[in-house]
PDB file of N, CA, C and O in Angstrom:
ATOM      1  N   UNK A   1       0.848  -1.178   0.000  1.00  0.00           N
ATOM      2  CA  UNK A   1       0.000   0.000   0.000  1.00  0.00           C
ATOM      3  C   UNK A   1       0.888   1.232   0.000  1.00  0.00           C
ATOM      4  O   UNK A   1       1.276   1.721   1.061  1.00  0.00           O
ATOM      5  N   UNK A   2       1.167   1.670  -1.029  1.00  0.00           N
ATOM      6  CA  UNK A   2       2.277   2.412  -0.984  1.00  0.00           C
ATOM      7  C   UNK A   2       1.763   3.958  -1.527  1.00  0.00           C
ATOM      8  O   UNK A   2       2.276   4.737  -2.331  1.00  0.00           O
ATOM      9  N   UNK A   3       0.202   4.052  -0.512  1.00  0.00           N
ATOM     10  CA  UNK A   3      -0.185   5.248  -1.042  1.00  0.00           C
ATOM     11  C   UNK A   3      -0.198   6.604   0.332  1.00  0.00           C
ATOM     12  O   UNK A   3      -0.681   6.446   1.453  1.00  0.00           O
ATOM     13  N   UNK A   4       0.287   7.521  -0.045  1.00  0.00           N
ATOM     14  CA  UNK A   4       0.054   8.691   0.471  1.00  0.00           C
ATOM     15  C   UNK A   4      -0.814   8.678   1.022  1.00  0.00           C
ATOM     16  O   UNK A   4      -1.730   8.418   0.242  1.00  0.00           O
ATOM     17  N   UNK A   5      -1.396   8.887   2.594  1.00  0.00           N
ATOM     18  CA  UNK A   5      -2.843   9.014   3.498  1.00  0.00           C
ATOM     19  C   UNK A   5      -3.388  10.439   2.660  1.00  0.00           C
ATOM     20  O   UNK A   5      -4.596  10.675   2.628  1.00  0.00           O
ATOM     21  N   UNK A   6      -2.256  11.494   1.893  1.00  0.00           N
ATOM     22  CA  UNK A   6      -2.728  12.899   1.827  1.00  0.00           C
ATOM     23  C   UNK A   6      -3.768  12.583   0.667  1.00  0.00           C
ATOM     24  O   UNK A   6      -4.892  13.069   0.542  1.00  0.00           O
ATOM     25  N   UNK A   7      -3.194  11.742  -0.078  1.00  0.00           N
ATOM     26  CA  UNK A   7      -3.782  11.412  -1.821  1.00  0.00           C
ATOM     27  C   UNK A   7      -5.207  10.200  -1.341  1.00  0.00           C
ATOM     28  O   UNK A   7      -5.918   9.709  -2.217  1.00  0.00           O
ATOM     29  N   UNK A   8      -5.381   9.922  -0.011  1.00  0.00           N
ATOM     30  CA  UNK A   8      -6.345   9.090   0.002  1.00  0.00           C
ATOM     31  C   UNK A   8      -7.618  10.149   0.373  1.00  0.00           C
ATOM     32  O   UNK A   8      -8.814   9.997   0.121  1.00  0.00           O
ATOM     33  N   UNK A   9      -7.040  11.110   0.960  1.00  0.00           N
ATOM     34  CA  UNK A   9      -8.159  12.444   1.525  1.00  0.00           C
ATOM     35  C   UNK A   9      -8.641  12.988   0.404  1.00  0.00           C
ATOM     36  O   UNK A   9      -9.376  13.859   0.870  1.00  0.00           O
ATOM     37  N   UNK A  10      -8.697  13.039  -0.368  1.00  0.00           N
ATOM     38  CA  UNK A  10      -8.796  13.130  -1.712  1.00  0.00           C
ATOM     39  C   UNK A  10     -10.058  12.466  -2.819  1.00  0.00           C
ATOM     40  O   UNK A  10     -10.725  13.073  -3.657  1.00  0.00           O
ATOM     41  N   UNK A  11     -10.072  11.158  -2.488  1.00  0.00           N
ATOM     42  CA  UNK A  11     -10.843  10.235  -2.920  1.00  0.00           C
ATOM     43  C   UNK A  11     -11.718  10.610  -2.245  1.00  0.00           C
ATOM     44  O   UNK A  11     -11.546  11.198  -1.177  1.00  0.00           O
ATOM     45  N   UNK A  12     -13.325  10.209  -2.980  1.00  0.00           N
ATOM     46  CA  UNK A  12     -14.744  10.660  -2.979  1.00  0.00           C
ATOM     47  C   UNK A  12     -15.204   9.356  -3.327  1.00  0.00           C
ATOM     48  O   UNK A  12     -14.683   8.536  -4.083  1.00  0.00           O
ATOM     49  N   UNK A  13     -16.419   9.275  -2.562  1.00  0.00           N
ATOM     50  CA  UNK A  13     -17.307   8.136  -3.342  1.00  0.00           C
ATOM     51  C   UNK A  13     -16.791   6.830  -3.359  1.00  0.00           C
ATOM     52  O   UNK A  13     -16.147   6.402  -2.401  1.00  0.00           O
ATOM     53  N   UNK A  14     -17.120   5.838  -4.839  1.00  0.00           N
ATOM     54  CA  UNK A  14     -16.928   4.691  -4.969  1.00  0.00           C
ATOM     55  C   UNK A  14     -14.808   4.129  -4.753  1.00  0.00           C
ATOM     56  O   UNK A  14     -14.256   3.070  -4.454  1.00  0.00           O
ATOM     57  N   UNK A  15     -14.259   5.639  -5.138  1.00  0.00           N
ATOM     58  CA  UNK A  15     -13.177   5.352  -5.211  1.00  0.00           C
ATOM     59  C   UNK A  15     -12.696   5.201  -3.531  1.00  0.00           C
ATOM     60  O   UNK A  15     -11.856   4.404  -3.113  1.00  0.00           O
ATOM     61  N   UNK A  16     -13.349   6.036  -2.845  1.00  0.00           N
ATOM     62  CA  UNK A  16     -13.118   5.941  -1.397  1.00  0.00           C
ATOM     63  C   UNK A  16     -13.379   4.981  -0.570  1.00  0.00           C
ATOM     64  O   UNK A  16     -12.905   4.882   0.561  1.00  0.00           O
ATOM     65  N   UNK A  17     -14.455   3.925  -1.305  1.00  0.00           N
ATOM     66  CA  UNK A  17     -14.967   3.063  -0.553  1.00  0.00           C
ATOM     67  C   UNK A  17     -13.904   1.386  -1.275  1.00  0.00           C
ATOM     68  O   UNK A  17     -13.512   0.332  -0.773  1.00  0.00           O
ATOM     69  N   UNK A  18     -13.850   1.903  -2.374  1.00  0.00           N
ATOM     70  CA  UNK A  18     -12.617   0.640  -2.833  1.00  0.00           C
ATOM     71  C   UNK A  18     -10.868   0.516  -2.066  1.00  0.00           C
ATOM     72  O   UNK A  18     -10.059  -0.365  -1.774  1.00  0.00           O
ATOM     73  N   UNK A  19     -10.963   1.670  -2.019  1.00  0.00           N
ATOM     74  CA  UNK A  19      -9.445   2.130  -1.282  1.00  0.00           C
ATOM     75  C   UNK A  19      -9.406   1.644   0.610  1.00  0.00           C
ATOM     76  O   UNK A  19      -8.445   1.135   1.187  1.00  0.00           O
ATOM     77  N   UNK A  20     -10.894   2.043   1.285  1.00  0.00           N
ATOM     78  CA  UNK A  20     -11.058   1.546   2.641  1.00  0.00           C
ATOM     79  C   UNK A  20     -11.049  -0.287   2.667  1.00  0.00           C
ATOM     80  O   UNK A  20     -10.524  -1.207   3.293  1.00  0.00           O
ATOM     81  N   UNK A  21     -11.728  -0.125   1.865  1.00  0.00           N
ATOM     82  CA  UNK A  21     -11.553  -1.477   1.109  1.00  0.00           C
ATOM     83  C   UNK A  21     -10.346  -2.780   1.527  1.00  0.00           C
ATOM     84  O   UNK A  21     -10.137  -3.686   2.335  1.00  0.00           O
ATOM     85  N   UNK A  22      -9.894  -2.234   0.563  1.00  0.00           N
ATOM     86  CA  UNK A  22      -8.088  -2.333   0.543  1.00  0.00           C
ATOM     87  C   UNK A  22      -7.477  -2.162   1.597  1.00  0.00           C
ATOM     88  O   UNK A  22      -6.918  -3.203   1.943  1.00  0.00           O
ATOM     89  N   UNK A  23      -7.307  -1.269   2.327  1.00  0.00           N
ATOM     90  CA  UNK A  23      -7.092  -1.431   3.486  1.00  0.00           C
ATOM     91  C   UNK A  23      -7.473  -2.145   4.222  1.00  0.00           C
ATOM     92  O   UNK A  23      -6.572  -2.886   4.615  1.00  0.00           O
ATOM     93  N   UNK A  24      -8.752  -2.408   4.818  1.00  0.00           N
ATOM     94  CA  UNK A  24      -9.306  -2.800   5.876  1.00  0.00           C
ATOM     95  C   UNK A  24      -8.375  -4.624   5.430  1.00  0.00           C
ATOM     96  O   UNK A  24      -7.561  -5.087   6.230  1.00  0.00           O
ATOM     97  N   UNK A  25      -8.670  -5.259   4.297  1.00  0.00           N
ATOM     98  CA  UNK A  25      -7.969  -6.258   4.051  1.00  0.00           C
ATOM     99  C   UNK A  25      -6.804  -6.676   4.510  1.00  0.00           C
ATOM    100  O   UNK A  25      -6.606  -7.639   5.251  1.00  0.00           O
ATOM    101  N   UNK A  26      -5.412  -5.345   3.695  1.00  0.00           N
ATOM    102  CA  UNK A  26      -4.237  -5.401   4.640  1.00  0.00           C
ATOM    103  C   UNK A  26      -3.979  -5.661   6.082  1.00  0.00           C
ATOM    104  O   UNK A  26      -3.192  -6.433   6.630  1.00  0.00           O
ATOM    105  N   UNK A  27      -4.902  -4.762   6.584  1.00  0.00           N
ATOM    106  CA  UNK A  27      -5.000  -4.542   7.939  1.00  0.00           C
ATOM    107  C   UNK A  27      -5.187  -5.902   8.888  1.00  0.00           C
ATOM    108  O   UNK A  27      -4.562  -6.163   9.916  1.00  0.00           O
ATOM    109  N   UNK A  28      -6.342  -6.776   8.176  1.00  0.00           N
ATOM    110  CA  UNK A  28      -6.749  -8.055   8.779  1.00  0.00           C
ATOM    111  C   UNK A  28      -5.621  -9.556   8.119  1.00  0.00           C
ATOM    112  O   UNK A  28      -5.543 -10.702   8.561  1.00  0.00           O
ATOM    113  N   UNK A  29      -4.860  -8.871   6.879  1.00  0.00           N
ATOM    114  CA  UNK A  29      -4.276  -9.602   7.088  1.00  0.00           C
ATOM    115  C   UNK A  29      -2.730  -9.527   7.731  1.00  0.00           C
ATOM    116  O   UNK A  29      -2.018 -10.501   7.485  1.00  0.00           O
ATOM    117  N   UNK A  30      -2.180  -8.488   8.505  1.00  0.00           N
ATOM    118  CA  UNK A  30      -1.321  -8.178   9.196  1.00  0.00           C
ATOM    119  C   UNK A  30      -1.828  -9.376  10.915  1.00  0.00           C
ATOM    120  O   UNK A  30      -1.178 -10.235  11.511  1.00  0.00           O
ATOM    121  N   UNK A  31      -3.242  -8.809  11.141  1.00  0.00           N
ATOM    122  CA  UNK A  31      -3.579  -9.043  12.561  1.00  0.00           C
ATOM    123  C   UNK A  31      -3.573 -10.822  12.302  1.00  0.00           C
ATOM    124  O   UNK A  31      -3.116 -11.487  13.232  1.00  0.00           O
ATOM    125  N   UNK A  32      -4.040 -11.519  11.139  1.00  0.00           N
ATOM    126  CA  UNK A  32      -3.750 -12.696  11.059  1.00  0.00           C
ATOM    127  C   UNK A  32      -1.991 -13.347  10.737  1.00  0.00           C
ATOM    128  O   UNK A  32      -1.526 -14.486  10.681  1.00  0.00           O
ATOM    129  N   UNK A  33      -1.645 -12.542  10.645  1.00  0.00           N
ATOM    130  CA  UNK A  33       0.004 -12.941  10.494  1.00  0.00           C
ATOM    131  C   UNK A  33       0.688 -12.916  12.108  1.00  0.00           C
ATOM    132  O   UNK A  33       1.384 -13.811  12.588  1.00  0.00           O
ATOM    133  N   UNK A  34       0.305 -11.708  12.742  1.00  0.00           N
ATOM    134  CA  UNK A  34       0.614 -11.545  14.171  1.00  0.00           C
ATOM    135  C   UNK A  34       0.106 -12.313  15.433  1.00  0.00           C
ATOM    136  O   UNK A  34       0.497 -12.154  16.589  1.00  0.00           O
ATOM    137  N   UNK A  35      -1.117 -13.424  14.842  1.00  0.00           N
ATOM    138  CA  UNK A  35      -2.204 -13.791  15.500  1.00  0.00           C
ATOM    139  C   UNK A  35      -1.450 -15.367  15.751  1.00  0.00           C
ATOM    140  O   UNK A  35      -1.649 -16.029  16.770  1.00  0.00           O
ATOM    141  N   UNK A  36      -0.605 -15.781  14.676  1.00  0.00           N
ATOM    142  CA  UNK A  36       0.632 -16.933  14.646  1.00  0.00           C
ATOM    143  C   UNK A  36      -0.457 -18.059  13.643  1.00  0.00           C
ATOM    144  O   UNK A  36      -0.185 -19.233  13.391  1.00  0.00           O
ATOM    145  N   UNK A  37      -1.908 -17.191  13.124  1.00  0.00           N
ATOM    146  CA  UNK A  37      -2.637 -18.373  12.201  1.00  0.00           C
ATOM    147  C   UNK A  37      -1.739 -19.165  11.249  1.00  0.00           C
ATOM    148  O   UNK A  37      -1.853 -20.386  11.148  1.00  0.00           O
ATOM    149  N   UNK A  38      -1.055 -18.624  10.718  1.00  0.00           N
ATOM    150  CA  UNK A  38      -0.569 -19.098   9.454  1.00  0.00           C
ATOM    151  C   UNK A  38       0.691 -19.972   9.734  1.00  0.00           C
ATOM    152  O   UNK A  38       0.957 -20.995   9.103  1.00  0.00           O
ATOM    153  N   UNK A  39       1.341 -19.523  10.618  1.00  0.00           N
ATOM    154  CA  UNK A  39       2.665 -20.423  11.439  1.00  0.00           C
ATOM    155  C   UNK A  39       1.907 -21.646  11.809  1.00  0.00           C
ATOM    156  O   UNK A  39       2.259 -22.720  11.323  1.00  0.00           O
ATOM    157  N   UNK A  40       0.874 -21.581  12.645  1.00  0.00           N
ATOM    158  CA  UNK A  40       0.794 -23.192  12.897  1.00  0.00           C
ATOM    159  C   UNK A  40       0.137 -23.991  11.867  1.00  0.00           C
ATOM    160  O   UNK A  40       0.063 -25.217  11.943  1.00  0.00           O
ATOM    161  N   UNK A  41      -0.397 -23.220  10.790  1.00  0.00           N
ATOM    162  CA  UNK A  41      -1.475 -24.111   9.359  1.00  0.00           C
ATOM    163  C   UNK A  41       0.159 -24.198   8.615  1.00  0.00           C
ATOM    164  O   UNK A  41       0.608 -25.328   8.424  1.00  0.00           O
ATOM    165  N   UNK A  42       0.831 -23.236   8.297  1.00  0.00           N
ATOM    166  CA  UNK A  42       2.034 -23.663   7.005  1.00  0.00           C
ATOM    167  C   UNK A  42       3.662 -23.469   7.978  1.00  0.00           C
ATOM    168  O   UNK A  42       4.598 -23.492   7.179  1.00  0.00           O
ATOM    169  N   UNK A  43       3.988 -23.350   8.975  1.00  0.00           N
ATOM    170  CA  UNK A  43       5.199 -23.631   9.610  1.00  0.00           C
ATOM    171  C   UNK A  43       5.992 -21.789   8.757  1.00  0.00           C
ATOM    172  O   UNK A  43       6.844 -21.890   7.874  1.00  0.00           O
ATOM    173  N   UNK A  44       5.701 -20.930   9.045  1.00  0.00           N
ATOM    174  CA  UNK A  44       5.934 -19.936   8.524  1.00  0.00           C
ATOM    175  C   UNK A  44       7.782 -19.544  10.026  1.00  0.00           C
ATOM    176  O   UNK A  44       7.855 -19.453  11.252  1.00  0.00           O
ATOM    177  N   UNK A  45       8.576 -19.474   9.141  1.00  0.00           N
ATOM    178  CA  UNK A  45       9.879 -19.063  10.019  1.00  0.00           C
ATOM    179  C   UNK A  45       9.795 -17.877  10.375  1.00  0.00           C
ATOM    180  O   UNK A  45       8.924 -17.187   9.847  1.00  0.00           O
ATOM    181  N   UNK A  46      10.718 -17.273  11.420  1.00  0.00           N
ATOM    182  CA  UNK A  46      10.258 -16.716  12.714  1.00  0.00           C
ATOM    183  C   UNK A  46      10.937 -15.215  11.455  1.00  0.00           C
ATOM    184  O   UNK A  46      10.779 -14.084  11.914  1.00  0.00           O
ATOM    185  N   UNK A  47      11.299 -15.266  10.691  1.00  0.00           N
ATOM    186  CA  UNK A  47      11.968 -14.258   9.846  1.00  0.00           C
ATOM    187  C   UNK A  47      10.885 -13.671   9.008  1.00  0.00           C
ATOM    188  O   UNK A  47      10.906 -12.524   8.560  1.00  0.00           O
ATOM    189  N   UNK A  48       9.890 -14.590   8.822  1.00  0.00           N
ATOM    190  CA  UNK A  48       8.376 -13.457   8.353  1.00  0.00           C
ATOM    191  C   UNK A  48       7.718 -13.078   9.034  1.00  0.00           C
ATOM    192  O   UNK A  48       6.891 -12.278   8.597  1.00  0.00           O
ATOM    193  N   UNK A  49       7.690 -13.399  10.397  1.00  0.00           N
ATOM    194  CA  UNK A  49       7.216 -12.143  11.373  1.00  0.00           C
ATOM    195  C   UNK A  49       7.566 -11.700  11.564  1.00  0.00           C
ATOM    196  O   UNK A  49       7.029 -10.595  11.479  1.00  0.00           O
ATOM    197  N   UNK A  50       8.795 -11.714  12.052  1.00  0.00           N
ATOM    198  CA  UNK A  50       9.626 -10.886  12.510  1.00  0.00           C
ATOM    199  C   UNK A  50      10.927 -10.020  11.846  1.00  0.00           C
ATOM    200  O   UNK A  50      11.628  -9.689  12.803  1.00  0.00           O
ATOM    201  N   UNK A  51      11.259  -9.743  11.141  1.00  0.00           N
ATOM    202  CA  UNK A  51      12.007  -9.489   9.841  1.00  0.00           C
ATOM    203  C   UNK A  51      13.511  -9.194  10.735  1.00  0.00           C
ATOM    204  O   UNK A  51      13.412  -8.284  11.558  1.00  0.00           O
ATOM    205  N   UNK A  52      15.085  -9.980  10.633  1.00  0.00           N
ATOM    206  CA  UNK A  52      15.945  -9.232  11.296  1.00  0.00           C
ATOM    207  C   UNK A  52      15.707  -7.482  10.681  1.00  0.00           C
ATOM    208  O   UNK A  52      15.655  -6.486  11.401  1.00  0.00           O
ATOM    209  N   UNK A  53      15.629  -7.506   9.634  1.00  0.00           N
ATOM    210  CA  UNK A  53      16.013  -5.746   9.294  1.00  0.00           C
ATOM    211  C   UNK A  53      15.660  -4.627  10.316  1.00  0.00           C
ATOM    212  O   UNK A  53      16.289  -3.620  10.639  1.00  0.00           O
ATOM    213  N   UNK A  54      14.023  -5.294  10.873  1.00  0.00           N
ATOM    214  CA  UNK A  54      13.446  -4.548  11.437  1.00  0.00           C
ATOM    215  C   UNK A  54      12.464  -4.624  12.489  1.00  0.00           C
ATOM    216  O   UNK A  54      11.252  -4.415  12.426  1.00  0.00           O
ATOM    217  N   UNK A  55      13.274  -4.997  13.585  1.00  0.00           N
ATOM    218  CA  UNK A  55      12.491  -6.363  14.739  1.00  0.00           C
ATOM    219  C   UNK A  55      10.917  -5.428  15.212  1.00  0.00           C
ATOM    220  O   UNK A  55      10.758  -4.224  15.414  1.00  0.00           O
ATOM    221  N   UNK A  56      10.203  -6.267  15.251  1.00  0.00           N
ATOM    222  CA  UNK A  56       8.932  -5.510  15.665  1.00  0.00           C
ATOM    223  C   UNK A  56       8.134  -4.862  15.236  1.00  0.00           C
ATOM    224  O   UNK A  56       7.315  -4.202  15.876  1.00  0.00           O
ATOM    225  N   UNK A  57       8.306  -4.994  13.360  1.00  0.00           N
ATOM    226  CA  UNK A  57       7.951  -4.307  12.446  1.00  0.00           C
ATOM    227  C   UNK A  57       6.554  -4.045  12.905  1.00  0.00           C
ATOM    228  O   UNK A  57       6.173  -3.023  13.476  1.00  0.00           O
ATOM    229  N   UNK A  58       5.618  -5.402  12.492  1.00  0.00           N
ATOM    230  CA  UNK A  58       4.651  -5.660  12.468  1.00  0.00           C
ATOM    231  C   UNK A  58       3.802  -5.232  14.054  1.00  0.00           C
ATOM    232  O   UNK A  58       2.748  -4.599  14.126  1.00  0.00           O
ATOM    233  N   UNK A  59       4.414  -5.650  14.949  1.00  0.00           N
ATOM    234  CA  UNK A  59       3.612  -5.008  15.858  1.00  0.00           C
ATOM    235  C   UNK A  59       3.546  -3.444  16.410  1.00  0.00           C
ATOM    236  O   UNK A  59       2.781  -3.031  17.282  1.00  0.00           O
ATOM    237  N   UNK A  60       4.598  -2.638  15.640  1.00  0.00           N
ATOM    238  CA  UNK A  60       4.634  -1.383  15.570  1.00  0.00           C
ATOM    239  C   UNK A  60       3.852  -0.945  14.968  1.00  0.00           C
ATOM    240  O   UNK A  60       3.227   0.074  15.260  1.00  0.00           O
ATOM    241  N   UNK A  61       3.698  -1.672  13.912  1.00  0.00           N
ATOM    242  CA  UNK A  61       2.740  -0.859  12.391  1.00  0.00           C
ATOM    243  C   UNK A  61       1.251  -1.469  12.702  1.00  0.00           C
ATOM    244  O   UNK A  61       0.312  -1.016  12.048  1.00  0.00           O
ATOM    245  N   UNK A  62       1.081  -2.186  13.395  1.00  0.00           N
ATOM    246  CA  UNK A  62      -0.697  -2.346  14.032  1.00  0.00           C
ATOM    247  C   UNK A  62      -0.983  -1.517  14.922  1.00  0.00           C
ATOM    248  O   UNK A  62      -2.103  -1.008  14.882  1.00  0.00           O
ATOM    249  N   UNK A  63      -0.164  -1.192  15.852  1.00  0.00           N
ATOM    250  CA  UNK A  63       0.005  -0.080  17.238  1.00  0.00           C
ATOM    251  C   UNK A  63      -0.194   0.853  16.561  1.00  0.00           C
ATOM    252  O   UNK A  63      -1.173   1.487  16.955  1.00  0.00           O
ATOM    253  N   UNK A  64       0.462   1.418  15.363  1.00  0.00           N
ATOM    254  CA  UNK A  64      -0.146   2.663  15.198  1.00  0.00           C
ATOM    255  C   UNK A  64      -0.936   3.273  14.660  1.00  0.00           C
ATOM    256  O   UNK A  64      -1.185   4.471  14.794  1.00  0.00           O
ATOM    257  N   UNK A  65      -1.625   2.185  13.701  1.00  0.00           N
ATOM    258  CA  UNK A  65      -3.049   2.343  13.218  1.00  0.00           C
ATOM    259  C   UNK A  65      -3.648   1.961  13.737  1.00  0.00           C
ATOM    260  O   UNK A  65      -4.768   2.271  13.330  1.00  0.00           O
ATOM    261  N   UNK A  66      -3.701   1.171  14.802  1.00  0.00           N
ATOM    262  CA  UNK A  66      -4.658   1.438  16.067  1.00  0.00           C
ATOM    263  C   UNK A  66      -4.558   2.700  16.913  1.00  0.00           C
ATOM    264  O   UNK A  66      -5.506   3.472  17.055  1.00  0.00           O
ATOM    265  N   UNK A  67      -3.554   2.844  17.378  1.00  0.00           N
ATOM    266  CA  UNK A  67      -3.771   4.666  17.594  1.00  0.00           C
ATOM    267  C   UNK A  67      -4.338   5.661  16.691  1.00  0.00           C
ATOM    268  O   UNK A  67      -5.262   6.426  16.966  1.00  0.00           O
ATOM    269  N   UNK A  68      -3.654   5.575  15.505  1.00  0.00           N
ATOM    270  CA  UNK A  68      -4.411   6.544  14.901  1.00  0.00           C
ATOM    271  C   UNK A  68      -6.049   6.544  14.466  1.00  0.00           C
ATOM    272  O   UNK A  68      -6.659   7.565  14.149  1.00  0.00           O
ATOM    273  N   UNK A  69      -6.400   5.723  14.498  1.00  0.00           N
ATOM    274  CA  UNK A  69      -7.774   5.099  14.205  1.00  0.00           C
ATOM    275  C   UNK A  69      -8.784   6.136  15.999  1.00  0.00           C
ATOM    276  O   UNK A  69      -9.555   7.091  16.103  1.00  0.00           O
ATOM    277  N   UNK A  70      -8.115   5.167  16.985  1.00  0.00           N
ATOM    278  CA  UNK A  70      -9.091   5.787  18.319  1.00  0.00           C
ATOM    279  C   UNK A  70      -8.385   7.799  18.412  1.00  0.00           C
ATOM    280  O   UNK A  70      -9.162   8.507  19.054  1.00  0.00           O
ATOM    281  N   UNK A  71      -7.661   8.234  18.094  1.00  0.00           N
ATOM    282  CA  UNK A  71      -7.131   9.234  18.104  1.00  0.00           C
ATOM    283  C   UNK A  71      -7.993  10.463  16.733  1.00  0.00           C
ATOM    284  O   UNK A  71      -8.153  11.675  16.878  1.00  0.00           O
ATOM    285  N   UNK A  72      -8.431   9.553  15.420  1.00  0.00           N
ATOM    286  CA  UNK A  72      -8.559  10.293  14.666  1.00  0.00           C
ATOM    287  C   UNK A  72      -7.704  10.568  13.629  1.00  0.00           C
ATOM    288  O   UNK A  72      -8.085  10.796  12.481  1.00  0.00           O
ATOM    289  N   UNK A  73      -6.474  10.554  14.021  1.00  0.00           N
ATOM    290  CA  UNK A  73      -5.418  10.924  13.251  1.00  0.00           C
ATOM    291  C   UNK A  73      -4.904  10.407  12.303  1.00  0.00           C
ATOM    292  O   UNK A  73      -3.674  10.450  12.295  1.00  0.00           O
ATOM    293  N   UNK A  74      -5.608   9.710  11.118  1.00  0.00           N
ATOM    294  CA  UNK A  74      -4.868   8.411   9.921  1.00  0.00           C
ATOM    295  C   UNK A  74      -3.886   9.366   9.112  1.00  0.00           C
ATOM    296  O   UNK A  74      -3.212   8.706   8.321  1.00  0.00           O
ATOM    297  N   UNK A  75      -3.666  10.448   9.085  1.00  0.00           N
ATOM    298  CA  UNK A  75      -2.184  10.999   8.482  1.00  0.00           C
ATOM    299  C   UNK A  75      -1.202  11.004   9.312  1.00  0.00           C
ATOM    300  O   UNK A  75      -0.211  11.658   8.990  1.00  0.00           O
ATOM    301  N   UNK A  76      -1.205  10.303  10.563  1.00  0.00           N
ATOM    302  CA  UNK A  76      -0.256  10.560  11.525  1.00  0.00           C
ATOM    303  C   UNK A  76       0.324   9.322  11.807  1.00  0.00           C
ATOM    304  O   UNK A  76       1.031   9.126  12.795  1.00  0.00           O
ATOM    305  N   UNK A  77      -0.001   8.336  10.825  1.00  0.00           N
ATOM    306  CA  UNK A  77       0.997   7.040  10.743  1.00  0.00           C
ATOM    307  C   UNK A  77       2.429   6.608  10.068  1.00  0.00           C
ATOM    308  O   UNK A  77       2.850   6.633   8.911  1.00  0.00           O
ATOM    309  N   UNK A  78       3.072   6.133  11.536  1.00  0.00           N
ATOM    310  CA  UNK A  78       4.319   5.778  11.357  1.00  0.00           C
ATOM    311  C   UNK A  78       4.659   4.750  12.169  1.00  0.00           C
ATOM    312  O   UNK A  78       4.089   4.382  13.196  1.00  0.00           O
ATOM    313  N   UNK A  79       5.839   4.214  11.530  1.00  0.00           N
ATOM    314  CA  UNK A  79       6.461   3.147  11.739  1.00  0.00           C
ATOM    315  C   UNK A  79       8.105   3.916  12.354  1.00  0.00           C
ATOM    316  O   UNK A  79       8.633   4.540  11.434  1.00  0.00           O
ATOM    317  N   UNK A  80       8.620   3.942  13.179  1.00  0.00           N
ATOM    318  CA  UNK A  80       9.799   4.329  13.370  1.00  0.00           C
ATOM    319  C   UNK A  80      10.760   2.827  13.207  1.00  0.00           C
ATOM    320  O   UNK A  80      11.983   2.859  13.340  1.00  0.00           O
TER     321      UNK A  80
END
């Protein structure tokens, strides 16, 4: 999802509702990757959850669209 939150404020209508869309998908499939579903159905190594590059990716980047979500704030997402 490699779109700008500014360029999603933007979208109207059907295009807005395909794009939440899309998201909401990503989103559920992050919480099912973090949830360990897929590790115990296909034996998934501890390097796709957890990536060395960037330990904690994934539970950073749910934390903060869960903040930004109860906060209001969906341009105010980051991943440090």
């Amino acid at each position: 999802m490699n779109t700008k939150f500014d360029r999603i404020g933007a979208l109207r209508g059907a295009d807005l509702n395909r794009r939440i869309g899309l998201v909401e998908k990503e989103i559920a499939a992050l919480n099912r990757l973090l949830s360990n579903k897929y590790r115990a159905q296909y034996r998934l190594s501890d390097g796709i959850n957890d990536p060395v590059s960037n330990k904690g990716y994934y539970v950073k980047l749910l934390s903060s669209i869960d903040e930004a979500v109860k906060s209001n704030k969906k341009t105010a997402l980051r991943v440090d």
